[in-house]
GUKOL-734828 format. One record per residue (C-alpha): residue number from 1; chain; y, z, x. Coordinates in steps of 0.25 Angstrom, whole numbers, plus 5000, padded with zeros to 4 digits. Example, Ala and Ser with C-alpha at 12.3 -4.5 7.8 and 13.67 -1.06 7.14 Angstrom:
% GUKOL-734828
+------+-------+------+------+------+
: resi : chain :    y :    z :    x :
+------+-------+------+------+------+
:    1 :     A : 4982 : 5031 : 5049 :
:    2 :     A : 4996 : 5029 : 5055 :
+------+-------+------+------+------+
END
This chain:
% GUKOL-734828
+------+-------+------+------+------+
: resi : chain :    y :    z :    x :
+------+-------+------+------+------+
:    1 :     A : 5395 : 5534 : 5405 :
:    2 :     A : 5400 : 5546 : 5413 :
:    3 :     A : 5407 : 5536 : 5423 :
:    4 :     A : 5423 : 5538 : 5422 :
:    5 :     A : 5431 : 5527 : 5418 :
:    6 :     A : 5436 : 5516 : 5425 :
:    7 :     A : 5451 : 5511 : 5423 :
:    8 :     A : 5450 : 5498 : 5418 :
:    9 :     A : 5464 : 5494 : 5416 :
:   10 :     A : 5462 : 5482 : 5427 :
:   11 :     A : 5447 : 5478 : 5426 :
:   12 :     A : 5446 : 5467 : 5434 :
:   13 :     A : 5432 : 5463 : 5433 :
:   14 :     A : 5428 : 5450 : 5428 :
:   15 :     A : 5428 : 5450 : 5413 :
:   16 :     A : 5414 : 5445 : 5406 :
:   17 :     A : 5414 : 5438 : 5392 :
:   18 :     A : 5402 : 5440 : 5384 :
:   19 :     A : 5401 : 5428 : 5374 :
:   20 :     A : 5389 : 5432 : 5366 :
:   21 :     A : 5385 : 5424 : 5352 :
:   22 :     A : 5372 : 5420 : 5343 :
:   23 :     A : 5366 : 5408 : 5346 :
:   24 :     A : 5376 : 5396 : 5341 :
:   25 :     A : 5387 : 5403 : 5341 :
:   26 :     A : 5395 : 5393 : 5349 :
:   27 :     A : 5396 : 5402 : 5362 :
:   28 :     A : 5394 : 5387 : 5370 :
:   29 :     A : 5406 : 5383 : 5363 :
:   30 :     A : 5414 : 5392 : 5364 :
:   31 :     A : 5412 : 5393 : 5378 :
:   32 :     A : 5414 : 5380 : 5382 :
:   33 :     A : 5427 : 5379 : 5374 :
:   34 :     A : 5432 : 5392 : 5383 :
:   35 :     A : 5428 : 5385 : 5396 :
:   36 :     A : 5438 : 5375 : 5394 :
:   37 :     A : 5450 : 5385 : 5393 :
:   38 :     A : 5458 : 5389 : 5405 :
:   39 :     A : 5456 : 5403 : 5402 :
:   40 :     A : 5443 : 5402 : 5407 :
:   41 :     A : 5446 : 5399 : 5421 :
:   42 :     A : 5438 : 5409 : 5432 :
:   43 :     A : 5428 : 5411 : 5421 :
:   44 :     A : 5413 : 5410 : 5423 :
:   45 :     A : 5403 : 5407 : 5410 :
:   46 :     A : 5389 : 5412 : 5409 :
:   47 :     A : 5380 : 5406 : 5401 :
:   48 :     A : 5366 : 5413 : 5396 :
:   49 :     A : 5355 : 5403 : 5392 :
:   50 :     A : 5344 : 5407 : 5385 :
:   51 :     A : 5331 : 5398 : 5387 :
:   52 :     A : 5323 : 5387 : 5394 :
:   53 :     A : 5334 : 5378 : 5396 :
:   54 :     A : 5349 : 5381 : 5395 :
:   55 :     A : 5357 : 5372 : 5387 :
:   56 :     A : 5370 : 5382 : 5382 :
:   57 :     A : 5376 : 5379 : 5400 :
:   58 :     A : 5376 : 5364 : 5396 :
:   59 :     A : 5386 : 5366 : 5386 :
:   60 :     A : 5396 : 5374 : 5393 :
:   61 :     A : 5406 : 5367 : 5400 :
:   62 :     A : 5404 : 5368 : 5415 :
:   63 :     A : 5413 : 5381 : 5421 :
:   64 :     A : 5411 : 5374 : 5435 :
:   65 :     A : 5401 : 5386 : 5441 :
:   66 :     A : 5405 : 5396 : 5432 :
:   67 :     A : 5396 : 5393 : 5423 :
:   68 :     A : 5384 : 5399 : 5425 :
:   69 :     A : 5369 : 5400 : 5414 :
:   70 :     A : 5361 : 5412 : 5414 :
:   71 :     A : 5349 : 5405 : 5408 :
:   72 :     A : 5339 : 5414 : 5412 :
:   73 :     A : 5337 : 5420 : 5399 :
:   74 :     A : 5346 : 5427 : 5388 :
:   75 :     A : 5357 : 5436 : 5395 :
:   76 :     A : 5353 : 5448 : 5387 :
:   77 :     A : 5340 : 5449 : 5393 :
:   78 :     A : 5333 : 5443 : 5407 :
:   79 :     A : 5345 : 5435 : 5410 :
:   80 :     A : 5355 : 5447 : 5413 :
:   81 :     A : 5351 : 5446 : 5429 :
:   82 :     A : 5356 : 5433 : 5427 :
:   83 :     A : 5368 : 5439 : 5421 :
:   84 :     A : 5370 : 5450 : 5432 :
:   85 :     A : 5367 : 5438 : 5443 :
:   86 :     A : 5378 : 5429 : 5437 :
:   87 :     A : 5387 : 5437 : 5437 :
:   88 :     A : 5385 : 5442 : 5451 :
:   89 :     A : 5385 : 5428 : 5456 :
:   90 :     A : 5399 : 5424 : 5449 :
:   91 :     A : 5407 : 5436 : 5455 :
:   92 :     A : 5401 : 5433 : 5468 :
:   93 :     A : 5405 : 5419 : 5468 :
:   94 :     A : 5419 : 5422 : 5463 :
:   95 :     A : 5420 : 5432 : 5474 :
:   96 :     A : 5415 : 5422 : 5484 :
:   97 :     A : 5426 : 5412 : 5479 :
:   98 :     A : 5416 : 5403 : 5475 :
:   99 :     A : 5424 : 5404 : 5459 :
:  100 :     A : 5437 : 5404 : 5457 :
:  101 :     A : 5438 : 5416 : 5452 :
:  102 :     A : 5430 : 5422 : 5442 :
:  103 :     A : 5440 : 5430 : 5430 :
:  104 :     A : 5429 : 5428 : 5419 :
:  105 :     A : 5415 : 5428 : 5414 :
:  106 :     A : 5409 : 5424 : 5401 :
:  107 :     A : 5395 : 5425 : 5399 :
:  108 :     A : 5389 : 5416 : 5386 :
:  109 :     A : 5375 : 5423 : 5381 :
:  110 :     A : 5363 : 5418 : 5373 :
:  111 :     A : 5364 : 5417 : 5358 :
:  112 :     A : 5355 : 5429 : 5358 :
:  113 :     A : 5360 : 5437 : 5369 :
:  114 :     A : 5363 : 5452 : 5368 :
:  115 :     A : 5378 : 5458 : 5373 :
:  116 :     A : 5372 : 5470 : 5376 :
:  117 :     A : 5364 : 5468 : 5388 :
:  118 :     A : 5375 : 5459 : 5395 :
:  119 :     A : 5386 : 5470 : 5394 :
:  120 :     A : 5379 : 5479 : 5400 :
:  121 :     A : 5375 : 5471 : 5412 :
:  122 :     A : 5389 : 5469 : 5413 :
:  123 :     A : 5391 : 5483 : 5412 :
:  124 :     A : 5378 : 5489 : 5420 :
:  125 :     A : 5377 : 5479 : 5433 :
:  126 :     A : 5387 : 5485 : 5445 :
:  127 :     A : 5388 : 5472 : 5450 :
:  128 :     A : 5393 : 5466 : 5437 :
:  129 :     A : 5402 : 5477 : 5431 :
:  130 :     A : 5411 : 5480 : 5442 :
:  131 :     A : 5413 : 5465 : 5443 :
:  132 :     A : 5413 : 5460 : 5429 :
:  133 :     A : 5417 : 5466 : 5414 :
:  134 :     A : 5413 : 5464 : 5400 :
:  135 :     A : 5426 : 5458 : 5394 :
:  136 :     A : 5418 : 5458 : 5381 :
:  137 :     A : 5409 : 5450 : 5373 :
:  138 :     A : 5411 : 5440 : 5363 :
:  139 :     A : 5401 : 5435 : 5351 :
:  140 :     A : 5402 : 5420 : 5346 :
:  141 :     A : 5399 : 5420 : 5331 :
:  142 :     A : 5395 : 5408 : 5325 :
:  143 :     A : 5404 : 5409 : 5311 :
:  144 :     A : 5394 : 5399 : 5305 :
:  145 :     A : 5379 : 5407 : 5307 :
:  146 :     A : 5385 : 5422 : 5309 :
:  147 :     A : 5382 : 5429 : 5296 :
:  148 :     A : 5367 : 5424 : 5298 :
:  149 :     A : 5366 : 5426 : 5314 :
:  150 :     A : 5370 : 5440 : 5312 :
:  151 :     A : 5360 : 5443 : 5301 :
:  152 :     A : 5349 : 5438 : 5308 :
:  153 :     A : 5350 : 5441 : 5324 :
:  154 :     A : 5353 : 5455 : 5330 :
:  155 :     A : 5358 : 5446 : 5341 :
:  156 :     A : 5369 : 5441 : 5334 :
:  157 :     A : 5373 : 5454 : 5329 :
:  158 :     A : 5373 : 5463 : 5342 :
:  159 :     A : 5382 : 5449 : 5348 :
:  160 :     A : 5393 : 5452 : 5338 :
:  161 :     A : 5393 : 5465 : 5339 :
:  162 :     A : 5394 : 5467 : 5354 :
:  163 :     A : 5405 : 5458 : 5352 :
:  164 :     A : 5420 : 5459 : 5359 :
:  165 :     A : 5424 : 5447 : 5352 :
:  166 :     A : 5418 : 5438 : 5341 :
:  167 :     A : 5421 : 5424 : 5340 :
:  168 :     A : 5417 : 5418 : 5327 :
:  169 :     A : 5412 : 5403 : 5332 :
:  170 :     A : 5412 : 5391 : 5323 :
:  171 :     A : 5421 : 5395 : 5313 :
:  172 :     A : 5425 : 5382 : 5312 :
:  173 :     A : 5411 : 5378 : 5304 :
:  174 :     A : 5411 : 5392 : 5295 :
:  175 :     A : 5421 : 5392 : 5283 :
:  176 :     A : 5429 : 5404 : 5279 :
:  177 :     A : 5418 : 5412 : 5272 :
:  178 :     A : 5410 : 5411 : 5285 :
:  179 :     A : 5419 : 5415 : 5295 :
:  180 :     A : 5423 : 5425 : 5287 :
:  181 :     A : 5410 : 5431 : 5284 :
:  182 :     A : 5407 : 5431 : 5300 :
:  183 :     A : 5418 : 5436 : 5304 :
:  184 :     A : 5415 : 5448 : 5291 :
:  185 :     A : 5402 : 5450 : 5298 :
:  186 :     A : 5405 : 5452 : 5312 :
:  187 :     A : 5417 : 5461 : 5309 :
:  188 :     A : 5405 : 5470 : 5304 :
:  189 :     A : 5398 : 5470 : 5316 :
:  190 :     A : 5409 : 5470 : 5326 :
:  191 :     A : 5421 : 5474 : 5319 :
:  192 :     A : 5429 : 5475 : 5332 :
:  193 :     A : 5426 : 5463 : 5338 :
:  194 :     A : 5437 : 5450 : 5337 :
:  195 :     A : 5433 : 5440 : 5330 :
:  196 :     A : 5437 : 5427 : 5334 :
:  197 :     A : 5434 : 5413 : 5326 :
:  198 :     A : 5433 : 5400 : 5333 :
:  199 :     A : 5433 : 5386 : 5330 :
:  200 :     A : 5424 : 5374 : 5338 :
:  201 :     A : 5421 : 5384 : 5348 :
:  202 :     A : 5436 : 5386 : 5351 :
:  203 :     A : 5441 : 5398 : 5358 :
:  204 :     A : 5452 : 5405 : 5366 :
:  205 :     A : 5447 : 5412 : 5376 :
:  206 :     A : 5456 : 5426 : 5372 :
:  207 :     A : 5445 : 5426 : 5362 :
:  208 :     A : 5434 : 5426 : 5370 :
:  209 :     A : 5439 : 5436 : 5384 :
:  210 :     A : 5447 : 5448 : 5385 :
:  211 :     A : 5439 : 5457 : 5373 :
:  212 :     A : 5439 : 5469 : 5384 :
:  213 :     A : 5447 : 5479 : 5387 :
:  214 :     A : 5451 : 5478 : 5401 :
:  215 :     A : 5457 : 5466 : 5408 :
:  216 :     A : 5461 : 5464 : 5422 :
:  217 :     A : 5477 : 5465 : 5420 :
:  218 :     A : 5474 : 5480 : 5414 :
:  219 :     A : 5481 : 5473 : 5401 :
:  220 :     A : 5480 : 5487 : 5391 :
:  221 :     A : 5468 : 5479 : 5381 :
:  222 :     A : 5469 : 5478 : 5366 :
:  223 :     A : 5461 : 5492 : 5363 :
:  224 :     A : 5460 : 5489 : 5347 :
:  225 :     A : 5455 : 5476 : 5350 :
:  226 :     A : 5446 : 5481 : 5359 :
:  227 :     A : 5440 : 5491 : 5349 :
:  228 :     A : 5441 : 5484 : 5337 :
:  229 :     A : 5442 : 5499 : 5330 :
:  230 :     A : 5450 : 5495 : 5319 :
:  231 :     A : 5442 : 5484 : 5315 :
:  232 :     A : 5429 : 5493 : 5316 :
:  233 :     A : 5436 : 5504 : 5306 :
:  234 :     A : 5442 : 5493 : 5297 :
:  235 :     A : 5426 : 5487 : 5296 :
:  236 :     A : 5422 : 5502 : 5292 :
:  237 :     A : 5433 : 5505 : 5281 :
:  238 :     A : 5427 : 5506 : 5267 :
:  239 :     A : 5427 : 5494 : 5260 :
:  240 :     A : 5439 : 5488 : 5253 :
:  241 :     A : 5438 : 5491 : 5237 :
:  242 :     A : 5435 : 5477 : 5235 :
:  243 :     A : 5422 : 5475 : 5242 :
:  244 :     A : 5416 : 5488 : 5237 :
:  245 :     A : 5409 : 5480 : 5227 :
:  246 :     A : 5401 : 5472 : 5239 :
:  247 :     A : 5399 : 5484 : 5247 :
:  248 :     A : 5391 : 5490 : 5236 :
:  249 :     A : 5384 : 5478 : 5235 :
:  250 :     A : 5379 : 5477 : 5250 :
:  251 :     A : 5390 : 5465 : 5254 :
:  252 :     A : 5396 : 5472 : 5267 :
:  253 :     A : 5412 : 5473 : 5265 :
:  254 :     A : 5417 : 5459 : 5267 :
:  255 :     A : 5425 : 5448 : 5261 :
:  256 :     A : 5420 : 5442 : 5250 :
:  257 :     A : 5420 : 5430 : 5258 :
:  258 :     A : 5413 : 5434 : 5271 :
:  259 :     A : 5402 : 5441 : 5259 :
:  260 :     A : 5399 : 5430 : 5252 :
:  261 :     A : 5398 : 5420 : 5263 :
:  262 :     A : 5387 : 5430 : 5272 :
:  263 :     A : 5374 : 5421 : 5269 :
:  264 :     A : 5363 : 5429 : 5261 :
:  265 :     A : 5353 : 5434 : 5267 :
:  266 :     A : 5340 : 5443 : 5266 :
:  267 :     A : 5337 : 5447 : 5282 :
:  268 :     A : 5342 : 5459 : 5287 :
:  269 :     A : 5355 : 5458 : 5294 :
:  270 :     A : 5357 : 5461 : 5309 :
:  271 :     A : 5368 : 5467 : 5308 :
:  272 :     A : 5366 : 5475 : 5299 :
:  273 :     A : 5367 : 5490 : 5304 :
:  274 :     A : 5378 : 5485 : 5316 :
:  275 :     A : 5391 : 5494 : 5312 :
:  276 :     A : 5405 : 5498 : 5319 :
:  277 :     A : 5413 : 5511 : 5319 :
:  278 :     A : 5422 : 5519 : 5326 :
:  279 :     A : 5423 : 5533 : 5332 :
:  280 :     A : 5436 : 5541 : 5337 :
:  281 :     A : 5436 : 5552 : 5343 :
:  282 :     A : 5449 : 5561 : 5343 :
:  283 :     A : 5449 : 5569 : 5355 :
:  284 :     A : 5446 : 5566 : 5370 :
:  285 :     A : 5432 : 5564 : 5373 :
:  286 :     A : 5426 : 5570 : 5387 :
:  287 :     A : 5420 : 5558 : 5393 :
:  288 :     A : 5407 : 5565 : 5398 :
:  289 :     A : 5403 : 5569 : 5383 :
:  290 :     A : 5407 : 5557 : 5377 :
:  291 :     A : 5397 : 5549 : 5386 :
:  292 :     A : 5387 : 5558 : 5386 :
:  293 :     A : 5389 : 5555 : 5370 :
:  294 :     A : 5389 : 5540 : 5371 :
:  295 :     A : 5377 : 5540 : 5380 :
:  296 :     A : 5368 : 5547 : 5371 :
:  297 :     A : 5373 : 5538 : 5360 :
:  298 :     A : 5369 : 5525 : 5368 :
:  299 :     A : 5357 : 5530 : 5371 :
:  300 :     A : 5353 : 5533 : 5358 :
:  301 :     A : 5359 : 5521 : 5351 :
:  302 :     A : 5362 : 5512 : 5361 :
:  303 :     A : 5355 : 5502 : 5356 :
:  304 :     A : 5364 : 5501 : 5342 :
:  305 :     A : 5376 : 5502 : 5348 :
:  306 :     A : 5381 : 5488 : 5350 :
:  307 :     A : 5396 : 5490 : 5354 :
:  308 :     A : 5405 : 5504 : 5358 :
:  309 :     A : 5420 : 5502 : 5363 :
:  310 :     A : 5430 : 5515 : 5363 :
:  311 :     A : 5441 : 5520 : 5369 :
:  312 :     A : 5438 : 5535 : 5371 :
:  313 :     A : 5450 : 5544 : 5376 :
:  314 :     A : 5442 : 5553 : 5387 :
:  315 :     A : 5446 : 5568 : 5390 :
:  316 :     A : 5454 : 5568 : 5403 :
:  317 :     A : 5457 : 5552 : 5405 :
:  318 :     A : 5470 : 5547 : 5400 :
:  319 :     A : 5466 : 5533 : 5398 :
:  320 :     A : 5456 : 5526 : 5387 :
:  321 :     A : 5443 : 5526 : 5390 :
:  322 :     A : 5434 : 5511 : 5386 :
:  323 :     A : 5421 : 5514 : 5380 :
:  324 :     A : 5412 : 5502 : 5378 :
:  325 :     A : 5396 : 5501 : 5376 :
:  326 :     A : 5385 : 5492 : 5373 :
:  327 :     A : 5372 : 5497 : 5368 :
:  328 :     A : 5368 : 5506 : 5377 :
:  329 :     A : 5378 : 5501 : 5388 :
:  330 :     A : 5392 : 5508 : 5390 :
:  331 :     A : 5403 : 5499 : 5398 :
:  332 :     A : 5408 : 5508 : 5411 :
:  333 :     A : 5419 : 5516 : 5406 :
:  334 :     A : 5434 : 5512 : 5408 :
:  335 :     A : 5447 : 5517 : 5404 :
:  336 :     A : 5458 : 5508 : 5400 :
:  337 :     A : 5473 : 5511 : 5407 :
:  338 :     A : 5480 : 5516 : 5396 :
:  339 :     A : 5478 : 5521 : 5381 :
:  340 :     A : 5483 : 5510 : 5372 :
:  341 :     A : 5496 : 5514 : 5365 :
:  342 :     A : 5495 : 5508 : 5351 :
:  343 :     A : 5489 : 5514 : 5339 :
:  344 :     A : 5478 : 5521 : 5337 :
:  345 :     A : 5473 : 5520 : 5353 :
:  346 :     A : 5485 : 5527 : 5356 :
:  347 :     A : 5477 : 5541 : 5350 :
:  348 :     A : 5469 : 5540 : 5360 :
:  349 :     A : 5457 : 5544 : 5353 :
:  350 :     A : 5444 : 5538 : 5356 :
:  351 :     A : 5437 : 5527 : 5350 :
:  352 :     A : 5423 : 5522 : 5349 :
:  353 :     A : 5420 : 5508 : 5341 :
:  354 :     A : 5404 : 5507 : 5340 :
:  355 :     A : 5397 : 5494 : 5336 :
:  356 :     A : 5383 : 5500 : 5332 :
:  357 :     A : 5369 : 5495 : 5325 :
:  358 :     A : 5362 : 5503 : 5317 :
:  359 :     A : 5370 : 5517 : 5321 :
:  360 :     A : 5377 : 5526 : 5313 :
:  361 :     A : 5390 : 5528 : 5316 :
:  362 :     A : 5388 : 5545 : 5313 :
:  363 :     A : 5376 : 5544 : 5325 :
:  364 :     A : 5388 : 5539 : 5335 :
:  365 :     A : 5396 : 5550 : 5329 :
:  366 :     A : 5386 : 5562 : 5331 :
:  367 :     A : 5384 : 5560 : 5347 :
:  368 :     A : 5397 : 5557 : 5350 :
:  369 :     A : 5402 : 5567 : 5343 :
:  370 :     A : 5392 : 5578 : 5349 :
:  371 :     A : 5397 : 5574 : 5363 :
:  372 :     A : 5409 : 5572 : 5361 :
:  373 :     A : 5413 : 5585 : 5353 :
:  374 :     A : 5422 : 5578 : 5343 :
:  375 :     A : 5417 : 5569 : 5331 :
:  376 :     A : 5423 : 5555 : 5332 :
:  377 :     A : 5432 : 5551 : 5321 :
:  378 :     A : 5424 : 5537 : 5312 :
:  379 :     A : 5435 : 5537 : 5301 :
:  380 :     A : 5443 : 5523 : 5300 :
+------+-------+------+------+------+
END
């Protein structure tokens, strides 16, 4: 954490694509449709199979030998040599010539895969993280079995909430009252993340690659989008006058749509306890303090923190400073080339979006605030 930043303002590693999602969300289909745009040129596509015989590889439309299955086991667990291998193996052919050219890598998980474990070995491995980046991950959600996936798997929650990029599948079998109750759902659980809805597995590839920050023309990146700030205070205002009689009755702050068309249910809910906020801290934060702060708070609740982005103005650096971390796993520091210009990131003051389970916001407040001197702002 103590490392200085890098300038990343022409990261030309090779981006890698994450595409995550409960068993039948449709990731089979979405990733054949993808292969056959032109977009897609110089890519390479991963494939985790989970079990005695893979079947998902015979689905997928041949990418000559790009396409290569990891059917070891799930990626989260013993498969991650696999991973580590893979990976080595493809930039060593492109270097050899033996691809024409390798620009990206997509890397389709299990229906019960965890995120977490994959981004840090894209983050951890010296081989793999001076060669390849984590352009972002992105969660299939099947529109028709959401509401009931995320009330019953843990895995489906921590999918959508280490999200980039949610892409609501199958929204051509749900009617309106579904989609809208999905789409109400998640935005509580990753309120920052794009939301994306597609039809018979159609989808542009825009929707899918660029959710970081940094591109390899060192193109200024979309720092609101990125966030998703506004969207994590706009899902943490009080209520509007009119749902204040369903607050009181237990029904989360919704349309009366996406309320009424959540199946009932008595089993506790698994994303219950998964929250959003943000922190802004008005003055300059010294870099050493503030990640002496941030280590204690992963070491301590690192484990119920799914997601952190910010953008931290550093004592003595005149450019803005990427915080990201996963879990315990924080992404090596980088500073972009130049402070955005359009309101509010023209302040300069720093920001911390936290997705978290289980984790009061006041605990995140109390140790950052004792390192740092200076008690972050929470108001909307």
């Amino acid at each position: 954490m103590n490392a200085p930043a890098q300038s990343a303002d022409a990261d030309r590693r090779i981006p890698v694509t994450l595409l995550t999602g409960f068993l039948g969300a449709g990731k089979t289909t979405l990733l054949n449709h993808l292969l056959r745009q032109p977009q897609m040129a110089g890519s390479a596509v991963l494939i985790n199979e989970f079990g005695a015989v893979g079947v998902d590889h015979h689905l997928v439309e041949k990418v000559d030998e790009r396409l290569v299955v990891l059917d070891s086991g799930c990626i989260c667990c013993s498969v991650q040599g696999d991973l580590v291998r893979a990976l080595k193996a493809l930039f060593m052919r492109a270097l050899r010539r033996e691809l024409k050219g390798l620009h990206r890598v997509l890397i389709e998980t299990t229906g019960l895969a965890d995120p977490a474990p994959v981004i840090h070995t894209l983050m951890a491995e010296p081989f793999l993280s001076e060669r390849y980046r984590l352009d972002g991950v992105v969660t299939a959600v099947d529109a028709t079995h959401a509401l009931d996936q995320l009330a019953a798997h843990n895995e489906a929650v921590r999918q959508v909430a280490m999200a980039d990029r949610l892409l609501l599948t199958k929204c051509d079998l749900a009617d309106a009252a579904q989609r809208q109750a999905v789409g109400a759902r998640l935005a509580l659980l990753n309120p920052g993340a794009r939301q994306v809805e597609v039809r018979g597995g159609a989808v542009v590839p825009d929707a899918v690659f660029g959710c970081g920050l940094y591109d390899a023309t060192g193109k200024l990146p979309d720092v609101a989008a990125w966030l998703g700030e506004e969207a994590i205070r706009a899902a943490r205002r009080p209520p509007a006058l009119g749902t204040w009689s369903r607050a009181r009755a237990g029904v989360p702050a919704r349309s009366a749509a996406s309320a009424d068309a959540a199946p009932a249910s008595d089993r506790p809910r698994h994303d219950a306890g998964v929250t959003s906020f943000v922190l802004r801290f008005e003055q300059p934060l010294s870099w050493y303090e503030f990640s002496d702060g941030l280590a204690l708070l992963l070491q301590v609740y690192g484990a119920r923190i799914l997601r952190i982005k910010g953008l931290l103005n550093v004592a003595g650096d005149p450019l803005p400073r990427v915080l990201q971390c996963v879990q315990h796993s924080v992404y090596p520091p980088a500073s972009l080339p130049a402070w955005p210009d359009t309101p509010p990131y023209d302040d300069r003051r720093s920001r911390l979006v936290f997705i978290v389970r289980e984790l009061a916001q006041d605990e995140v407040v109390s140790i950052l605030g004792s390192f740092t001197g200076q008690a972050p702002h929470t108001g909307a």
